[in-house]
DRENGU-421882 format. One record per residue (C-alpha): x, y, z; residue in one letter. Coordinates in steps of 0.5 Angstrom, whole numbers. Layout:
N
{{X Y Z} A} ...
END
This chain:
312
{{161 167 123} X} {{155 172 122} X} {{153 175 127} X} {{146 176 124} X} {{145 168 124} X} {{146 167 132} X} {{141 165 135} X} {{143 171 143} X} {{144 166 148} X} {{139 169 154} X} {{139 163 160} X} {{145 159 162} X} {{145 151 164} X} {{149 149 171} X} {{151 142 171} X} {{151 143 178} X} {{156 139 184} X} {{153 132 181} X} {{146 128 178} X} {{145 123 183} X} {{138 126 186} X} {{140 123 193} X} {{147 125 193} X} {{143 133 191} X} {{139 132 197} X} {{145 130 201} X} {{148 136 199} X} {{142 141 200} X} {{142 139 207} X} {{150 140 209} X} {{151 145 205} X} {{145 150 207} X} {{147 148 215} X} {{154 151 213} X} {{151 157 209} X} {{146 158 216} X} {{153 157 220} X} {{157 162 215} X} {{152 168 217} X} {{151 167 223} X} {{159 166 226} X} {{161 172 221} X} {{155 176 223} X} {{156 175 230} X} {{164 177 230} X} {{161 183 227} X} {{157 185 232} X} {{162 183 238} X} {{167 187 235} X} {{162 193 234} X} {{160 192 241} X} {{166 191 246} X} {{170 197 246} X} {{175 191 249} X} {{176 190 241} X} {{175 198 239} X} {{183 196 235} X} {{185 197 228} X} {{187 188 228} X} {{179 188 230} X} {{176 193 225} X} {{180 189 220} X} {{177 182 222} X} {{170 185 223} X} {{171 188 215} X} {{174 180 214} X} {{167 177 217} X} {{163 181 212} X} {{167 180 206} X} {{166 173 207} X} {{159 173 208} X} {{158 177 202} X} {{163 172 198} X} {{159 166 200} X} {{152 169 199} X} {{154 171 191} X} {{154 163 189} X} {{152 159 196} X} {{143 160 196} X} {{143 158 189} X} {{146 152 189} X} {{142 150 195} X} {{136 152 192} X} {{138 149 184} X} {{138 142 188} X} {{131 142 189} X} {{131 144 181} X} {{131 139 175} X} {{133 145 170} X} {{138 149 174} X} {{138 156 170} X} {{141 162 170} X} {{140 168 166} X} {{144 172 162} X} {{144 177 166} X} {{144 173 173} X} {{151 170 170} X} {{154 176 169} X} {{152 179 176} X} {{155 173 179} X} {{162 174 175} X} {{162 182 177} X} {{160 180 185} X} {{166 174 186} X} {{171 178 182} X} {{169 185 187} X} {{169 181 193} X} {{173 176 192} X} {{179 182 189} X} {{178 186 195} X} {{179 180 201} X} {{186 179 197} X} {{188 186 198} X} {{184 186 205} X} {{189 179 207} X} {{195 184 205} X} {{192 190 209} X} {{192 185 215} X} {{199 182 215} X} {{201 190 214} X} {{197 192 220} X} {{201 185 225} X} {{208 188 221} X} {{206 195 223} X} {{205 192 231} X} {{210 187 232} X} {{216 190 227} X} {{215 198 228} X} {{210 197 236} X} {{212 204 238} X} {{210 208 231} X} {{203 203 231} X} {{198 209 233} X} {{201 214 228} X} {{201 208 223} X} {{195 204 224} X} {{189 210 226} X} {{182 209 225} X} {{182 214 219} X} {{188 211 215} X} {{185 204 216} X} {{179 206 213} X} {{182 208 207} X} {{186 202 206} X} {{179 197 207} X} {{176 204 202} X} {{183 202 198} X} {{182 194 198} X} {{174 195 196} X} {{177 200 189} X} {{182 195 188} X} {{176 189 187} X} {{172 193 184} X} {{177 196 179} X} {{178 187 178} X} {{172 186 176} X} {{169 191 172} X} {{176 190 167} X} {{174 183 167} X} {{167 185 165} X} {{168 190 160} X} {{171 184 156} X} {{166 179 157} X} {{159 182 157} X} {{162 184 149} X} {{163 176 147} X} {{157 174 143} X} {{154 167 146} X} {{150 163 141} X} {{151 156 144} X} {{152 151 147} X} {{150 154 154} X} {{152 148 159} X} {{156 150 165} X} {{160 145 168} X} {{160 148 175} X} {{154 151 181} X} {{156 158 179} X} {{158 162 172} X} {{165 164 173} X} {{169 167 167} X} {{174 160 165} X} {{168 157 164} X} {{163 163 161} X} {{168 164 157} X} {{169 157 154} X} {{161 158 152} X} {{163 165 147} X} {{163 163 139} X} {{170 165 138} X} {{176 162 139} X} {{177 164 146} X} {{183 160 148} X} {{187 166 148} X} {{183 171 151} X} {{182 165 157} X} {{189 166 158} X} {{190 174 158} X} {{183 173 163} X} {{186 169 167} X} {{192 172 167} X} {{191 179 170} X} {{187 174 176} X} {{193 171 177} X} {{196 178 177} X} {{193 180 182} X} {{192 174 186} X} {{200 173 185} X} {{202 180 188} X} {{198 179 194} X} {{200 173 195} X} {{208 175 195} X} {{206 182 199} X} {{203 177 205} X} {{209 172 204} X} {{215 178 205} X} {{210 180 211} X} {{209 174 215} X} {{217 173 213} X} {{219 180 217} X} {{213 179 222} X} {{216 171 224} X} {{224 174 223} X} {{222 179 229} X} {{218 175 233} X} {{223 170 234} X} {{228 176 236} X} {{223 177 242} X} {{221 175 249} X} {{218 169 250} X} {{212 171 252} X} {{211 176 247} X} {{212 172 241} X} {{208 167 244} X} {{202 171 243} X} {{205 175 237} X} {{207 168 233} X} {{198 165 235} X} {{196 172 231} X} {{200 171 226} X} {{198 164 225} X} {{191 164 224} X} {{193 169 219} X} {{197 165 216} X} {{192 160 215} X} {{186 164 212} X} {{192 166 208} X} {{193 159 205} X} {{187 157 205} X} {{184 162 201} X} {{190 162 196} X} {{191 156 196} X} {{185 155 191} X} {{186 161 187} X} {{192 160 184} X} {{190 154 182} X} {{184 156 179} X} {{187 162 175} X} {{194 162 176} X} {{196 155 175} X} {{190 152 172} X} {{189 144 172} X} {{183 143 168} X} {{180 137 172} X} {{172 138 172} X} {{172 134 179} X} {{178 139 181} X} {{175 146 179} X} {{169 144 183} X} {{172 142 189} X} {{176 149 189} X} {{171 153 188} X} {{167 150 194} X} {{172 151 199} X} {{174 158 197} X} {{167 160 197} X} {{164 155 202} X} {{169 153 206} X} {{175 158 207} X} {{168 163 210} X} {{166 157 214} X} {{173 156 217} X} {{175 163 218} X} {{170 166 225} X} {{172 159 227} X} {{181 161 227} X} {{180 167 229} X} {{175 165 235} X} {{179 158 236} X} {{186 162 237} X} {{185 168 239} X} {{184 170 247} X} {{181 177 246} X} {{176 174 242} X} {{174 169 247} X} {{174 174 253} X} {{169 178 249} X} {{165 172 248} X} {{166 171 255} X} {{163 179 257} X} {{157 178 251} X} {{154 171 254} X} {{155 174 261} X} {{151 180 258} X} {{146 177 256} X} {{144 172 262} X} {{144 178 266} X} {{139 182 261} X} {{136 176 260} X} {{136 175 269} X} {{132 182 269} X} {{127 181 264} X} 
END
């Protein structure tokens, strides 16, 4: 095709969830009381881990770096879907797209590495609990979650470097609430079949080598627990488990978006609402259900407050 007869694609259509207006209006209020409830839990375990010196411990600094991440996640797609339910014409600019892409590539590659940087922290304690201090420093697990943040963003920029250089002309309809590269690239005027595969292949890479690193984790992590006391094992075994369950759940939906893709339109979308909606929706719930020193410090925090809140 000559490039001087196409017309440059400025603006991208989202098709959205649905086209029903009463199940859009359905939609806009769930998912804007769940966005409101993904702040405000991830937000709050932010600050709880920050002000309890109970919770000054390197699994601590990893879950509040955790709540962060997911917040961000969800706030690279979640408030324009909400406010494209109350739209006709649900668009986005070029440049919007392609910052979307950037962001879920970014923060969704450095929460994988951040899952892995987790489970090596919980091996270090229960395998080798002796070497834990010298192993897990402050300085060390700064440089891991500086590591995990490098590696996302090294992810996304090798993604973009490819697809900001594709020319679009048209058509410009995406079928889902968010620009991601399987269905950008699809929009691009060449034969981009290939391209799709090399694209979604190197997200797989990724997501695959963290997903095996999480799994020879918890395998040494569960083979050591179950040679331990009783006791220790308990609280070791409802750690690891709530681990376990963010880990599924946020690769579950990965894999088979880039991995093993299965190219049903119902299907993508679901997946893309849970690991973007739902996984960071689900996590401050895990991680507070489970874990009692969280509870504890919830505990110290309300008794603070109504004890600030008595003085005033």
């Amino acid at each position: 095709m000559d490039k001087g007869n196409m017309s440059i694609v400025s603006e991208f259509v989202l098709l959205g969830l649905c086209h029903s207006w009463n199940m859009q209006v359905l939609f806009l209020i769930i998912f804007f009381m769940l966005y409101l409830v993904i702040v405000s839990g991830n937000v709050f375990i932010m600050i709880l881990i920050i002000t309890d010196s109970h919770l000054h411990s390197p699994m601590y600094f990893l879950l509040a770096n955790l709540s962060f991440v997911d917040m961000w996640l969800s706030s690279v797609t979640t408030p324009k879907m909400i406010t494209d339910f109350l739209r006709e014409n649900k668009t986005i600019s070029f440049g919007g797209c392609m910052c979307q892409i950037l962001y879920v590539h970014f923060v969704g590659g450095g929460e994988m590495v951040l899952l892995v940087v987790m489970a090596y922290d919980r091996y270090v304690a229960i395998c080798k609990p002796l070497h834990y201090s010298a192993m897990m420093s402050l300085q060390k697990c700064t440089s891991l979650v500086v590591t995990s943040w490098s590696i996302g963003f090294v992810h996304a920029m090798s993604q973009m470097a490819v697809i900001v250089q594709l020319p679009f002309c048209g058509p410009r309809e995406i079928d889902s609430f968010f620009c991601d590269i399987p269905l950008v690239i699809k929009l691009a005027c060449i034969d981009s079949y290939n391209l799709g595969i090399l694209m979604n292949a190197e997200s797989g890479v990724l997501a695959m080598t963290c997903f095996i690193l999480l799994l020879i984790s918890y395998t040494h992590i569960l083979l050591t627990i179950r040679q331990s006391t009783k006791t220790g094992a308990s609280k070791a075994l409802s750690t690891c488990t709530a681990h376990i369950t963010v880990v599924v759940l946020f690769f579950g939906p990965c894999i088979f978006i880039y991995v093993w893709p299965l190219s049903i339109t119902w299907v993508d979308k679901f997946l893309a609402v849970f690991y973007s909606v739902i996984t960071p929706l689900l996590n401050p719930a895990i991680y507070t259900l489970r874990n009692k020193e969280i509870k504890d410090a919830m505990k110290r925090f309300r008794s603070y407050y109504m004890h600030y809140k008595g003085n005033i």
